[in-house]
DRENMIKE-182018 format. One record per residue (C-alpha): x, y, z; residue number from 1. Coordinates in pm, whole numbers, always signed. Layout:
N
<x->X y->Y z->Z n->NUM> .
...
END
This chain:
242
<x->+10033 y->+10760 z->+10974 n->1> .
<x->+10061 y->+10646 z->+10595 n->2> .
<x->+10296 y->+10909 z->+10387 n->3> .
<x->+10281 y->+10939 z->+10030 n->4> .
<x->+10669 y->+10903 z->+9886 n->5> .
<x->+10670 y->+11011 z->+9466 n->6> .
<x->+11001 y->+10949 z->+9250 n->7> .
<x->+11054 y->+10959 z->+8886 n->8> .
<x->+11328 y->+10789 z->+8776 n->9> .
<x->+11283 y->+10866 z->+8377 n->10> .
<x->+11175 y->+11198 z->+8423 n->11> .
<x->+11386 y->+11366 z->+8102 n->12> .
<x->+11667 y->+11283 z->+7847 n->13> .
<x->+11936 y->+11497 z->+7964 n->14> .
<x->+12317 y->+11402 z->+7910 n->15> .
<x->+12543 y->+11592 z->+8098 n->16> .
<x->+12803 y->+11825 z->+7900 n->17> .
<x->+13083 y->+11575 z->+7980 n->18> .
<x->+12933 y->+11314 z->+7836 n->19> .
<x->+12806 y->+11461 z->+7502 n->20> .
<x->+13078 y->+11306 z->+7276 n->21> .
<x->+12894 y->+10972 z->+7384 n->22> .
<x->+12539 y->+11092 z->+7223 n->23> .
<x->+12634 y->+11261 z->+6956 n->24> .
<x->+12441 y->+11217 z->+6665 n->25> .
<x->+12188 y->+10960 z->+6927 n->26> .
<x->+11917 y->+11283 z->+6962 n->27> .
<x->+11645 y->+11046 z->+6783 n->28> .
<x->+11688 y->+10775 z->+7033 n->29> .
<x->+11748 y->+11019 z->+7337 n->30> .
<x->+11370 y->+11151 z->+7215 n->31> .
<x->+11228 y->+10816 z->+7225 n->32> .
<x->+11114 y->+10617 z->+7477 n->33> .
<x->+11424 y->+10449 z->+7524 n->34> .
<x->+11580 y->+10767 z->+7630 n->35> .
<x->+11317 y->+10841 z->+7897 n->36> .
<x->+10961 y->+10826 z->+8004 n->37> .
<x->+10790 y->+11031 z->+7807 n->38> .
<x->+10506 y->+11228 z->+8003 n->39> .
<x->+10620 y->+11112 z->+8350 n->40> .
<x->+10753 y->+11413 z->+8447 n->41> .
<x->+10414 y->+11590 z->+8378 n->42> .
<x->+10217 y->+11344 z->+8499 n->43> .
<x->+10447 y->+11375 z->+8846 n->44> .
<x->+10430 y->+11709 z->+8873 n->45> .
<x->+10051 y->+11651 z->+8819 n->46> .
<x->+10053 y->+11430 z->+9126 n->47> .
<x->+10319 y->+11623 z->+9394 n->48> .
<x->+10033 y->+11845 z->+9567 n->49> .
<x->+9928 y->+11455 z->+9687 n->50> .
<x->+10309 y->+11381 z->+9839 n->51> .
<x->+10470 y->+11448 z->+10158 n->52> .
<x->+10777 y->+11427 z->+10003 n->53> .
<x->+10938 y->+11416 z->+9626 n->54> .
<x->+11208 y->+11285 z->+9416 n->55> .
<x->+11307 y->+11333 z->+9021 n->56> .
<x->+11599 y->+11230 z->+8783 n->57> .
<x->+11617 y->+11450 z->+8447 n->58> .
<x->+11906 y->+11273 z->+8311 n->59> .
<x->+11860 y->+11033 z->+8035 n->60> .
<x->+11826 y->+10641 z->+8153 n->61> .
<x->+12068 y->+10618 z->+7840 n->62> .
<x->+12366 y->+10756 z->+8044 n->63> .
<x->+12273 y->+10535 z->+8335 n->64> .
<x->+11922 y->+10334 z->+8473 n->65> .
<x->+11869 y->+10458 z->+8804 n->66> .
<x->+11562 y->+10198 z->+8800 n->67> .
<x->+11779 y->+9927 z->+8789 n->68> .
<x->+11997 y->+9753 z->+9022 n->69> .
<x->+12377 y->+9739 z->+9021 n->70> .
<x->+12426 y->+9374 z->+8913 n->71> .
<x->+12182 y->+9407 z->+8640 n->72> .
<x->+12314 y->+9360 z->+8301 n->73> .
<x->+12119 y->+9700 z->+8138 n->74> .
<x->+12263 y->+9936 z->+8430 n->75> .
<x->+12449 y->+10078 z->+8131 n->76> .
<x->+12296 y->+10147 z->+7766 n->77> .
<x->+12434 y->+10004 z->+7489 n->78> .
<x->+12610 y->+10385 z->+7428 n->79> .
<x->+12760 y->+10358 z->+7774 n->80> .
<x->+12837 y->+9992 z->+7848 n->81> .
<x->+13159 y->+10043 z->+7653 n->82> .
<x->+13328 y->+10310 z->+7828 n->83> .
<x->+13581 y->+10277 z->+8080 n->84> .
<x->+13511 y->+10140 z->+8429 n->85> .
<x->+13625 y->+10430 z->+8578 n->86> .
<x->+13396 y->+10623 z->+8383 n->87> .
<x->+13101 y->+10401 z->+8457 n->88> .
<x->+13239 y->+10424 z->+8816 n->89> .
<x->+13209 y->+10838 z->+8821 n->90> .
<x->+12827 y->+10824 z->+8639 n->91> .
<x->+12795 y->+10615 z->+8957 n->92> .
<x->+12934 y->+10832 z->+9160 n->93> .
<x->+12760 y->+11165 z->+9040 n->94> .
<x->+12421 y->+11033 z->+8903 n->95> .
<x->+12320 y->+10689 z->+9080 n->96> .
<x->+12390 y->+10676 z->+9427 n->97> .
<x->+12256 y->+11009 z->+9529 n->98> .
<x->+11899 y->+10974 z->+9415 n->99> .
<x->+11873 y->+10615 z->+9537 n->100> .
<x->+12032 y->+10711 z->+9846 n->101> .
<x->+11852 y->+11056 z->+9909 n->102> .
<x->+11489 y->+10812 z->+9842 n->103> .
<x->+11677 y->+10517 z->+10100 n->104> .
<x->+11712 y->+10733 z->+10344 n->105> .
<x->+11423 y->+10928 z->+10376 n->106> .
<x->+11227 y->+10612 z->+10378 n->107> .
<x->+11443 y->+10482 z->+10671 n->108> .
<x->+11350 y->+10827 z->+10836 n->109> .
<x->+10985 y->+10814 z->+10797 n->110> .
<x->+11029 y->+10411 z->+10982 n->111> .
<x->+11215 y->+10555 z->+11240 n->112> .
<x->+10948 y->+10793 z->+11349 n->113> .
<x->+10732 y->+10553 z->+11343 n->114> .
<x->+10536 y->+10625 z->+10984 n->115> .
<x->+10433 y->+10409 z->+10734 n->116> .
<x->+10541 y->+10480 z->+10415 n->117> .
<x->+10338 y->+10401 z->+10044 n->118> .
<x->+10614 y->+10510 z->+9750 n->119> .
<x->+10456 y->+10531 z->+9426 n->120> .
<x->+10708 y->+10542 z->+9130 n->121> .
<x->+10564 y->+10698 z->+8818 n->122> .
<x->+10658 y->+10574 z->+8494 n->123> .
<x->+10466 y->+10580 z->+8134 n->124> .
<x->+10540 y->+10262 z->+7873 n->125> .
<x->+10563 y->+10286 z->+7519 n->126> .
<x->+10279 y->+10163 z->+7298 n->127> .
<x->+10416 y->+9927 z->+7102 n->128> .
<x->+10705 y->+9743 z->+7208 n->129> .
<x->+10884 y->+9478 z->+6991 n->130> .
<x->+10597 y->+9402 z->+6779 n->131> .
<x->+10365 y->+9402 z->+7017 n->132> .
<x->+10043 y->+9636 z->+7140 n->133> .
<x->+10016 y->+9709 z->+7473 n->134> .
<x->+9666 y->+9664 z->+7590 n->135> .
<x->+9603 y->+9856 z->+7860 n->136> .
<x->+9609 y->+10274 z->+7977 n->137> .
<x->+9696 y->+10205 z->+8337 n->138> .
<x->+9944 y->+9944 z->+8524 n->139> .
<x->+9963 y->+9900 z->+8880 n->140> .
<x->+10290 y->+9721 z->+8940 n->141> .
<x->+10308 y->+9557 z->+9273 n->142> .
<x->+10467 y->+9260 z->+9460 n->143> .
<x->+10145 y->+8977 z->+9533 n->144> .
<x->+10304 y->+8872 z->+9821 n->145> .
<x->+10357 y->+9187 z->+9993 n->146> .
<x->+9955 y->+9195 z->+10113 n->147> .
<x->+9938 y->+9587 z->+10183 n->148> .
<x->+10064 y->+9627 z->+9821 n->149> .
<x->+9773 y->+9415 z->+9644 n->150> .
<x->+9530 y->+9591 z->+9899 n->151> .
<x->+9648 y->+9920 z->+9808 n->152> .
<x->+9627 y->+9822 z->+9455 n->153> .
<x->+9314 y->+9663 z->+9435 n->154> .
<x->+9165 y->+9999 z->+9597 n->155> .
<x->+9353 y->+10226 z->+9351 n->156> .
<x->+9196 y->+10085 z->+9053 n->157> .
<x->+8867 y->+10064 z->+9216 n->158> .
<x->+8918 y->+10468 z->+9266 n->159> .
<x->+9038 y->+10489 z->+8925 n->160> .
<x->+8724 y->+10300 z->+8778 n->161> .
<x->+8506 y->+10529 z->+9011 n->162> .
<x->+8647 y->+10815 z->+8825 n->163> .
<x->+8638 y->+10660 z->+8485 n->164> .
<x->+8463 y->+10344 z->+8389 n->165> .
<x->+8633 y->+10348 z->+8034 n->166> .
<x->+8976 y->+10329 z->+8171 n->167> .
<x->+9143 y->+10004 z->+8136 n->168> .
<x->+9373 y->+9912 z->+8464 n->169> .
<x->+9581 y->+9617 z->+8445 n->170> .
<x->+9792 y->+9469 z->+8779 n->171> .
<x->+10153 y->+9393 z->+8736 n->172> .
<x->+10161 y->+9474 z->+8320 n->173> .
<x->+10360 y->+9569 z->+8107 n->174> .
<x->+10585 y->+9427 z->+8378 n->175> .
<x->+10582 y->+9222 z->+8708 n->176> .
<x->+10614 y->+9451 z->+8990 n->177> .
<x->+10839 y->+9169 z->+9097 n->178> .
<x->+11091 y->+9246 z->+8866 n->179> .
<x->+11433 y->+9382 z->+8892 n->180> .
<x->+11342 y->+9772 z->+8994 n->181> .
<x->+11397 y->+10043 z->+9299 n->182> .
<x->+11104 y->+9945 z->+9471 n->183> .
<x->+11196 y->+9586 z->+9466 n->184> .
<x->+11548 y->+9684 z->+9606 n->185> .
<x->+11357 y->+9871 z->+9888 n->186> .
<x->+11164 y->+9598 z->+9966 n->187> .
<x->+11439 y->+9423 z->+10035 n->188> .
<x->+11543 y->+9693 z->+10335 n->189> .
<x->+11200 y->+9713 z->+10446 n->190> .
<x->+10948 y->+9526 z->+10626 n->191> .
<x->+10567 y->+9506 z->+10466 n->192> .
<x->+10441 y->+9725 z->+10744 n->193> .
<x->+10711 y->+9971 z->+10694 n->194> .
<x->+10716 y->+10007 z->+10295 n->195> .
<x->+10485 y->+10001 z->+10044 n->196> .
<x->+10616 y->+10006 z->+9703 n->197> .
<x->+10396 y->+10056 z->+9356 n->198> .
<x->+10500 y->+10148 z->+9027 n->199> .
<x->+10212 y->+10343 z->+8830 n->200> .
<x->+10280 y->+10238 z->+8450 n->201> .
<x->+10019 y->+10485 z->+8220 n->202> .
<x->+10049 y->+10460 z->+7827 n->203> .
<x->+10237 y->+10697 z->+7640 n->204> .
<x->+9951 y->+10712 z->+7317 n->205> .
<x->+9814 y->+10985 z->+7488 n->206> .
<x->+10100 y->+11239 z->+7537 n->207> .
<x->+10205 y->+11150 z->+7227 n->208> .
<x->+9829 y->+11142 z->+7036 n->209> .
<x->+9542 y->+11268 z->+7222 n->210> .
<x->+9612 y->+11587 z->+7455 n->211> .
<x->+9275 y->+11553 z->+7574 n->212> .
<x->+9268 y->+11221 z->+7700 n->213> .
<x->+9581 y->+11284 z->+7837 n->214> .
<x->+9441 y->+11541 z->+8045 n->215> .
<x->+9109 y->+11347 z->+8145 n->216> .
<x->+9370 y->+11068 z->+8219 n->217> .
<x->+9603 y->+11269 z->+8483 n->218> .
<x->+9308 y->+11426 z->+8623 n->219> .
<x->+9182 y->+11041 z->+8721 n->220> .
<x->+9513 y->+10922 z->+8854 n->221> .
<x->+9543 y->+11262 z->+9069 n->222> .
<x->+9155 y->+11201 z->+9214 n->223> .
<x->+9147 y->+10827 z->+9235 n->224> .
<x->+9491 y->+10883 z->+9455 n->225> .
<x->+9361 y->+11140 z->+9696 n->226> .
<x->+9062 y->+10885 z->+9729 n->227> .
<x->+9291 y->+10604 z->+9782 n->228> .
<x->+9491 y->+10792 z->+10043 n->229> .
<x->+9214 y->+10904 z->+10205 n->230> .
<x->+9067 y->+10566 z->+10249 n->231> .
<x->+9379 y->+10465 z->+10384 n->232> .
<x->+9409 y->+10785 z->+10604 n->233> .
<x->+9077 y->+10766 z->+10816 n->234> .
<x->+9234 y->+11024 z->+11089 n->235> .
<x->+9296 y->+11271 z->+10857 n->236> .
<x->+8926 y->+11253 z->+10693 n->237> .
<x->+8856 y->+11303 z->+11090 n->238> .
<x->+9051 y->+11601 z->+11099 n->239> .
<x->+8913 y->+11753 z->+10772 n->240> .
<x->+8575 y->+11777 z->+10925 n->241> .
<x->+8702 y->+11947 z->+11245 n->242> .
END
C-alpha cells in the first residue's frame, strides 16, 4: 500500500533565543524569502488531512538548511557560516539531524512493513529571483530516471489541470528535482519501489498578492492530490464503496 509522507523544511523564520545576537538587526531578510518559504506552512497544513504521516521545521533556513546536504557549501547562511565550528556543530546537533533523522527513519519503517512510500516536500519559490521572472504557478520536482516519480508526476499535473485548466505546471522548475535536496539524499537509501520522492514548488505571488487565487490555488493542489492518490490507491477506492 502507497503512504503519503509530507515535510516542510522552510516552514517559518524562527531563530532560536541563543542565537539572536546573530540576527539582530537581519528581521527584513528573516521576512523574505530567503529566510523561509513563505506560504508553505499554510499550504501544508492545507494538505495534512491527505498524509499518513507529517513533518515541519519552523526555524529559519538562515540559522541552518535542513534541505540541504552536509557537504554542501550553503548548509550555513552567510550570517552563520562564520561562527565557530563548534557552534555550527551544536545547530547540527539540535536542529538538523533530528528532523532528517525522525523523516529517515520513518521511511525505513514504512519499507520494512512492506509499504511503499510517495514523500511530497512542499516548498513555495519566490517570484523573481536574480533578475529573472519565474514563469510558472506550480513545479513538480522529480528525478527522470526514477520511473514511478515521472509517472506520479505526469498524473499529478494531469489532476491539477482537471481541476484548473488555467494553472500553469512546470516539471523539474525552478529547479531540477535532481539537485542537491532531502529527497535526493533519500533516494540514495532507497530503492525506486520503496521511495518516491517529489518536491511541490507553488509561487509565492499569490500569498503575497492575490488571497483569492491563493485559495483557489491550495484548494487544486489538495483535490488534484487526493485524485492522484486515489488513482494510485485502487484498493482503497474498493474499500470506499464497501
Amino acid at each position: 500500500m502507497l503512504k503519503l509522507l509530507l515535510t516542510c523544511e522552510h516552514g517559518g523564520n524562527q531563530v532560536p533565543a541563543v542565537y539572536t545576537s546573530l540576527f539582530k538587526e537581519k528581521q527584513e531578510v528573516l521576512n523574505s524569502h530567503e529566510g523561509y518559504d513563505i506560504g508553505a506552512l499554510e499550504l501544508f497544513k492545507e494538505l495534512e488531512p491527505l498524509a499518513d504521516k507529517t513533518f515541519y521545521a519552523e526555524t529559519s533556513r538562515l540559522l541552518v538548511e535542513l534541505n540541504r546536504s552536509l557537504h554542501h557549501a550553503k548548509l550555513f547562511s552567510d550570517i552563520t557560516k562564520d561562527i565557530h565550528d563548534d557552534e555550527k556543530a551544536a545547530i547540527l546537533k539540535e536542529y538538523y539531524f533530528p528532523y532528517r533523522e525522525q523523516v529517515e527513519h520513518l521511511i525505513d519503517d514504512f519499507v520494512m512493513a512492506g509499504r511503499q512510500v510517495l514523500h511530497v516536500a512542499v516548498h513555495t519559490f519566490t517570484p523573481e529571483l536574480n533578475g529573472e521572472v519565474r514563469e510558472t504557478d506550480i513545479g513538480l520536482l522529480y528525478d527522470p530516471k526514477r520511473k514511478l516519480e515521472q509517472t506520479i508526476c505526469r498524473r499529478w499535473k494531469q489532476e491539477l489541470q482537471n481541476c484548473a485548466e488555467d494553472i500553469v505546471v512546470r516539471f523539474n522548475y525552478p529547479y531540477l528535482g535532481i539537485a542537491d535536496g532531502f529527497p535526493t539524499y533519500l533516494r540514495r537509501k532507497f530503492t525506486d519501489e520503496q521511495y518516491i520522492g517529489v518536491e511541490l514548488e507553488v509561487n509565492q505571488k499569490f500569498v503575497q498578492t492575490d488571497e483569492a487565487r491563493w485559495e483557489y490555488l491550495k484548494r487544486a493542489i489538495y483535490t488534484s492530490l487526493e485524485a492522484t492518490l486515489s488513482y494510485f490507491r485502487p484498493e482503497l477506492s474498493a474499500e470506499d464503496e464497501l
